[in-house]
KEZADO-765685 format. One record per residue (C-alpha): y, z, x. Coordinates in pm, whole numbers, plus 50000, padded with zeros to 5 digits. Layout:
N
YZX ...
! end
This chain:
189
278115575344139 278865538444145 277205529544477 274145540444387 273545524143995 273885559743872 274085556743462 278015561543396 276375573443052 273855598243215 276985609643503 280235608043284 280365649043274 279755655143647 283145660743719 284265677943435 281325702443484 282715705743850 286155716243662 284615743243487 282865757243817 286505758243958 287735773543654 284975800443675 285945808444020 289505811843952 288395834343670 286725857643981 289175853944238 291905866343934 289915892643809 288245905244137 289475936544329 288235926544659 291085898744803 291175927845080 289185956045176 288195980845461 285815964245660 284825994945861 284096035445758 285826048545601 285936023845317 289726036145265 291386005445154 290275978044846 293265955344686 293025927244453 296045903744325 297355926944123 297065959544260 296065980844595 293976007344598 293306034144931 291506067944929 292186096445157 288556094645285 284956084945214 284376106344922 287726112544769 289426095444457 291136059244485 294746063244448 296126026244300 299586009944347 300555980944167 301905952044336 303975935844082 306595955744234 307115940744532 308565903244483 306275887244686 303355903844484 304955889444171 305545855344336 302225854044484 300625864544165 302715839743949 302085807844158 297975811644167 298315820743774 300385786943735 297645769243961 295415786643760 296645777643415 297185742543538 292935739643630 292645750443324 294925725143111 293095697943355 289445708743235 290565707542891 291825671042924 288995661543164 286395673242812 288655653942618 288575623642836 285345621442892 283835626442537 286075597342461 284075566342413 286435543242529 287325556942913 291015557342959 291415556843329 295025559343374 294445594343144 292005601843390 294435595343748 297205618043553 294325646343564 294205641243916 297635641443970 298055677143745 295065688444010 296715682044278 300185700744157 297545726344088 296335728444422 299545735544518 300295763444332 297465778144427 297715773444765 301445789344748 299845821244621 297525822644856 299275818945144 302415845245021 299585873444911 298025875645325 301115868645491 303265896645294 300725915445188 299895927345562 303595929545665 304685951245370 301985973745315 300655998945554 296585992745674 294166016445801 291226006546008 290235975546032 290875953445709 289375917845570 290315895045310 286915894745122 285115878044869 287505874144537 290445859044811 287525832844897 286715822144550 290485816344518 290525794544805 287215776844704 288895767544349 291915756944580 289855734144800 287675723444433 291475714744316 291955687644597 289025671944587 288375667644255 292225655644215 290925631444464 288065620744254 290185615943928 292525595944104 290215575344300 287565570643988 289875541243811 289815519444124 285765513244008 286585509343651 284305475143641 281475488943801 281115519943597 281765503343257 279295476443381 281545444943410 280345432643749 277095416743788 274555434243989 273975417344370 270545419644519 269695420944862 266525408244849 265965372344852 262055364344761 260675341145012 
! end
């Protein structure tokens, strides 16, 4: 953004738009039911954060078990809800930053501070939910952790690096606000 000459005025919601992308893909990996599932016939087995879900067979009806009784299902679903809620607090403050006029950039290194603890909730919950998950419950066949398990790790990985761009953004708070005069390379002869 700075190296270039990119308009802070024109680029000043890139990040925050990145914030609600992770947000968005939190909202799938929380609401999605496939963090595992059969990956083989019969399709016998589908679980999500909350609950798990097998059939007898290919045709028959899914019989569902909720994992908020086992501790670790409640731990693992607590933590990524906390990293969750914390993405979301950080998008809220990143709008609010950012419509500002006036940047404050020590407002905006706290946001990447709060991403980072973020990225570490998350990361707690999904680490517990595999590890448990296929030491406490029984498997059939051969089983994957699917698509809503990788949007929670892609809103994980989106947590660390956009902590890293908050917290790095104030270290070029003359060049975006326009304080430093431009240098040219080109010398006419």
């Amino acid at each position: 953004m700075v190296k270039y000459g990119l308009d802070y005025t024109r680029c000043r919601w890139i990040l925050p738009l990145l914030l609600g992308i992770g947000v968005i893909f939190g909202i799938i990996a929380l609401a999605g039911r496939g963090w595992l599932e059969s990956q083989t016939l019969p399709y016998v087995h589908q679980a999500s954060l909350w609950e798990s879900c097998r059939r007898p067979e290919q045709g028959g009806e899914w019989t569902c078990e909720s994992l908020m009784g086992y501790a670790w299902g409640r731990a693992a679903a607590a933590t990524y809800l906390v990293g969750f809620i914390l993405l979301v607090i950080c998008f809220a403050l990143a709008i609010i930053a950012f419509a500002i006029d006036t940047l404050r950039f020590n407002f905006i290194r706290g946001i990447g501070g709060l991403l980072f603890v973020a990225a570490v909730f998350s990361i707690m919950g999904l680490v517990i939910y595999p590890v448990k998950f296929s030491t406490e419950i029984e498997m059939t066949g051969i089983n994957m952790f699917s698509w809503a398990y990788g949007f929670g790790w892609t809103t994980a990985i989106m947590e660390i690096c956009l902590g890293f761009f908050f917290c790095c953004l104030p270290n070029y708070e003359d060049q975006i606000l326009g304080n430093v005069k431009p240098t040219y390379f080109y010398s006419s002869p």
